[in-house]
Each structure stands twice: as structure tokens, then as C-alpha cells.
N, C-alpha and C positions, 0 to 999 in steps of 0.2 A: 577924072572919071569918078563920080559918085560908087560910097559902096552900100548894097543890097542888105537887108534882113537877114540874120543866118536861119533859115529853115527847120532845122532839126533844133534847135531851141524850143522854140513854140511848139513844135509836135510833143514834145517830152511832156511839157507845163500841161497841157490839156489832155496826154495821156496820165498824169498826175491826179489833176482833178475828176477825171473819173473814175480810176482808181478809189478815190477817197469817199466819192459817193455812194459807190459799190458796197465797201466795206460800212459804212454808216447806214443802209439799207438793211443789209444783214442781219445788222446788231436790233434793230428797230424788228425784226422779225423774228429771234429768237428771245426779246423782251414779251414780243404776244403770245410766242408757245407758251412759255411761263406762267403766264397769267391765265392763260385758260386750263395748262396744267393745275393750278393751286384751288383755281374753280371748282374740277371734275372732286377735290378733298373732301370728306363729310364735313358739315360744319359744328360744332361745338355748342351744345344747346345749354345756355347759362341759367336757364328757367328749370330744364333738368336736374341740374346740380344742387339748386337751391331748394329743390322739394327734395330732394335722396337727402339733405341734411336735416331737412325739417322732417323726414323720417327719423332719422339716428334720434335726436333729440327729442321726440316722442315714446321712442321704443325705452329709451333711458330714464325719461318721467315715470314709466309705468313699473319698471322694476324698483327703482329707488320707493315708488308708492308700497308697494309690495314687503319691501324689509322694513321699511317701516309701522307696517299691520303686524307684520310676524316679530318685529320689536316690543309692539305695546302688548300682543299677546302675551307673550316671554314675560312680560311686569303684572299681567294681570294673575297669569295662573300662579307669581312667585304671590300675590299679593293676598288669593285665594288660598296659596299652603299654609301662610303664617296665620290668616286667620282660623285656618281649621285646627292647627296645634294651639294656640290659643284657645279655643273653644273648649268649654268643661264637658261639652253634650258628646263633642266630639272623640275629646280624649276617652270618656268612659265608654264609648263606643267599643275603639278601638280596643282596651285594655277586655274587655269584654270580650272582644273576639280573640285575642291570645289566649286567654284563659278557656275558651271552649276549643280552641287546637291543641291546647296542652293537655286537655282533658280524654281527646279523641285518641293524640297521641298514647298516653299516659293506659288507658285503655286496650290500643292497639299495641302496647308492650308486652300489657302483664297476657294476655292472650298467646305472644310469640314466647314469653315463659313457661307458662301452664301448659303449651303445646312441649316446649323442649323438656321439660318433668315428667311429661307423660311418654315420652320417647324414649327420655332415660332410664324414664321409672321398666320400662317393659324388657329394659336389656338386663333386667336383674334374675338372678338362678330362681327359680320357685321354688326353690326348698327355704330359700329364707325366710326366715318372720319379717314383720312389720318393722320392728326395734332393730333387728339388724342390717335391715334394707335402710335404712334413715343411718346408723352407723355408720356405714360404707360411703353413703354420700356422702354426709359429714367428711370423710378420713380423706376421699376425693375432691371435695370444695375447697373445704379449709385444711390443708393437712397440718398448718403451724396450730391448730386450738386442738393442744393435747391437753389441758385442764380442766375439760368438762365439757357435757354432749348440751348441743342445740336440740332443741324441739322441732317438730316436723314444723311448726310457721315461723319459725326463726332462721330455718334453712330456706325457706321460700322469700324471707325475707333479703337475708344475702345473694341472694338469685336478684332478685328485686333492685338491689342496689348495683350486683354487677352490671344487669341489663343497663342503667342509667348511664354508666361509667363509660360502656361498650359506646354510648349513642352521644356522648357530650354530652350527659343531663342533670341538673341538680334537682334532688328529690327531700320528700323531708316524711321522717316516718313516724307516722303518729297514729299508733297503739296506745292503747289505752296505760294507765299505771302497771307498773310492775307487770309486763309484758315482754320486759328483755330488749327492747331499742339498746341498750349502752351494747348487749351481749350481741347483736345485731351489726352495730357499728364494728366492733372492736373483731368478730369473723370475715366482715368484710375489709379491712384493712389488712388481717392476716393473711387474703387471699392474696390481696394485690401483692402485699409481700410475698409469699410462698411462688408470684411468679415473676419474680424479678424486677417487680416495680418497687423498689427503696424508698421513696419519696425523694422531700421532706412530706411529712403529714404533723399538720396540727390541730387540737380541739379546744376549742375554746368555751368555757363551760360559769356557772358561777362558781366562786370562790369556795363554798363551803360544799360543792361538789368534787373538787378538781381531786381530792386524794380515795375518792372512791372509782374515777374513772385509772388513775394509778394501780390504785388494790385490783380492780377486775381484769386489766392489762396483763398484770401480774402473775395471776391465777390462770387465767383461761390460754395467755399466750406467753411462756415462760421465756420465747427466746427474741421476744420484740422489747426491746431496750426501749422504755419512756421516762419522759423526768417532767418535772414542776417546775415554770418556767416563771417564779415570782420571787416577789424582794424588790431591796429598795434597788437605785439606781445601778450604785457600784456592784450590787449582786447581777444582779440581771447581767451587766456589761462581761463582769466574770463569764456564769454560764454562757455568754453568746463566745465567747474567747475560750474557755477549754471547751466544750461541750457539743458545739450547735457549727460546725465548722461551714464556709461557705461553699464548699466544693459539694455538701452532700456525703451520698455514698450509701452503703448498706448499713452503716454502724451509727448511722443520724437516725437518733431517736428522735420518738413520737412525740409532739413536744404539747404537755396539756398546760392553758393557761386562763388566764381570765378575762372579762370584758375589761374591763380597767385596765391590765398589761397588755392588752393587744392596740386597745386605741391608745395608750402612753406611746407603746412604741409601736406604732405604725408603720412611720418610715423607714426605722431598721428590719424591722419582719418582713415590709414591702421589698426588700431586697434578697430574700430568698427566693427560690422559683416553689412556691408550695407544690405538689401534684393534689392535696386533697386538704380541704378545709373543716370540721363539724363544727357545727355550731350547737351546745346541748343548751335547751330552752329558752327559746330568742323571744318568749312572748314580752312585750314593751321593751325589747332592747332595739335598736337601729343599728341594724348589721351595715358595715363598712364595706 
């Protein structure tokens, strides 16, 4: 007796292969959602890109163009200052125009002077004279010049020179001969003393002047210590060692000397802190 086919073999195999077709269909249909998914995407415009850079790159041409305008400017106005300080038309220009500020200044001083004299002058008792109205300032200005009275424009003048002193100004006083400049100077140094400015002060004067700027020190301001500040080397080094001490002080006298011992020693002088320089008649000397 022959045997048969087993049955439930074959159904399995063919329930297998469809199965498998099934699953292979599937797959085939969630490969085309995909695809139409990544469609519905914006797309990426590569043309777009490439001009937004050739933007950046033009915007950057244009600034780099830029500082280099405001570079070569920067060199030409350096090149127009040097020629203008150069230029002799130029410099006297300018110097020309300091000298009519100083003058307007100079001007607009003695005005705030002659206003504070008339101010001062009216707070005086009216019974006084003339002579003792000018005494009292005097005693009030200067009170260290007990050796002898200033004249009414010798008072104006130490007024004169305070104003300068009050504003940082160096002024230079030229009165005619024998008109009292040394008498001048030497109330207005006593004033600065009399208010607690000691120095140092020094004047530098010519040689065959320097012992009558001594004598009038002397006379008009008994308690202002000054000395002669000349001689050969080993002198001089002495005086600066007993005499001229570096620290200053109230007991550092006035120290008069000469154009020849001031530029000899320069760089030792250059080491004091002066507060007040004179210079008695610079005409053809080259102040330092």
C-alpha cells in the first residue's frame, strides 16, 4: 500500500511564502512614505548662499576701503603739522598771537588790581593823609620791609607782581632808571615771606651788581638772611654744604649770584626746587 503526501507540510510552506510577501510589501510602502516625506522638506538653495557671501565680502571691501581713507588722512594732517611748525610765516604767526593774549591778559590784570586799590584804598579812615594812607599799606603788604617806606608806585608795583605770582605769571619790570625795580623786587619777596612761603629764592644778577642787591636786602629787610653765592669751585661746594641746605626751610636764604655761577652750576641749582627766580638785566644774556 503506497503512502500519500503529508498535507499540513505544504499548507505551512505556502502559508510561509505569503507571509513573506506580506512583509516585503510593507517594507516597499513605508520606503515611499519616506520619500514623499523628505519631498514635502524646503529645499536648500545653494545660489542663495553663495550671493549672502558675496554680500559679507563686499560689505568687508567697503570698511577696509574706509580705514584706509582715514589712515592716509591721519598721515596727511601729521604731514601738514610738521610743515606748519617748520614754516617761519607760520611760527611768527603764532608767536604773534601769544604775545597779544598776553598782552590782553596782562591788561585784564592790572585792571583787577587798580579795581582791588580802589577797594582797599576806600576802606581807609578819612582823617588820614595821603602819606599815612600809603604807610599803612605799606605796613600791610610788606610787613617784613621795616628799613624804609616804598612810594605810592612801588606799592603798585608789588601788587603788580603779586597779581603775577597769584595767576602762575612771569612778568618783568621795566621802569625806567632809578625808579626802584631792585626796591620792588626785594618787597615782593618779603611779602611772599611775611606769608609763609620760605622758598628757596634766588637772583641772578651781573657780578658787579650782586653786592648792592646784598646791601638793599639788608637795609630795607633786616630779617631776610641772603648771601653771595660765588667763588671758585671748592667755595661754592662749601656754601652749598653749610649754607644752602636741600630740605629748604625758613632759614634758606636768598641766594644772589651770577650769570657765570648759575650756568657753571646748573645742574647742582637744577636740584633745588626754586619757588622764585629774578633775573636783574637779561638784556643779551640767554636765560636758561
Amino acid at each position: 500500500m503506497g503512502m500519500l503526501p503529508s498535507p499540513p507540510r505544504q499548507l505551512s510552506i505556502v502559508k510561509g511564502v505569503k507571509e513573506e510577501d506580506q512583509l516585503l510589501h510593507s517594507v516597499k510602502e513605508e520606503n515611499v512614505d519616506d520619500l514623499s516625506d523628505a519631498s514635502s522638506y524646503p529645499s536648500v538653495d545653494l545660489e542663495a548662499e553663495d550671493s549672502d557671501a558675496s554680500m559679507e565680502v563686499e560689505e568687508e571691501q567697503p570698511y577696509e576701503a574706509r580705514l584706509n581713507v582715514e589712515e592716509e588722512e591721519e598721515e596727511a594732517k601729521g604731514r601738514e603739522a610738521v610743515r606748519l611748525v617748520s614754516d617761519p610765516v607760520t611760527k611768527f604767526n603764532k608767536f604773534d598771537e601769544l604775545l597779544t593774549q598776553v598782552q590782553l591778559y596782562s591788561e585784564f590784570i592790572l585792571e583787577k588790581v587798580l579795581e582791588g586799590y580802589s577797594n582797599y584804598s576806600s576802606a581807609y579812615n578819612a582823617t588820614l593823609t595821603e602819606e599815612e594812607m600809603w604807610a599803612k599799606e605799606q605796613a600791610e603788604l610788606v610787613p617784613l620791609v621795616t628799613g624804609g617806606k616804598l612810594k605810592p608806585y612801588q606799592i603798585e608795583g608789588v601788587k603788580w607782581l603779586m597779581s603775577l605770582w597769584c595767576n602762575g605769571l612771569n612778568g618783568i619790570l621795566a621802569d625806567q632808571m632809578s625808579l626802584g625795580k631792585t626796591i620792588q623786587t626785594i618787597g615782593f619777596l618779603a611779602h611772599l615771606k611775611g606769608n609763609g612761603l620760605h622758598g628757596p629764592y634766588m637772583i641772578i644778577a651781573p657780578v658787579l651788581a650782586l653786592s648792592n642787591w646784598v646791601d638793599e636786602i639788608s637795609r630795607l629787610v633786616p630779617s631776610m638772611a641772603c648771601l653771595i653765592y660765588y667763588g671758585d669751585k671748592l667755595a661754592r661746594s662749601e656754601i652749598r654744604r653749610k649754607l644752602m641746605p636741600k630740605t629748604g626751610g625758613p632759614d634758606f636764604p636768598i641766594i644772589v649770584t651770577s650769570y657765570e655761577m648759575a650756568m657753571s652750576d646748573a645742574k647742582i641749582l637744577a636740584r633745588y626746587r626754586w619757588k622764585y627766580i629774578v633775573f636783574d638785566e637779561v638784556t643779551g644774556k640767554q636765560v636758561p
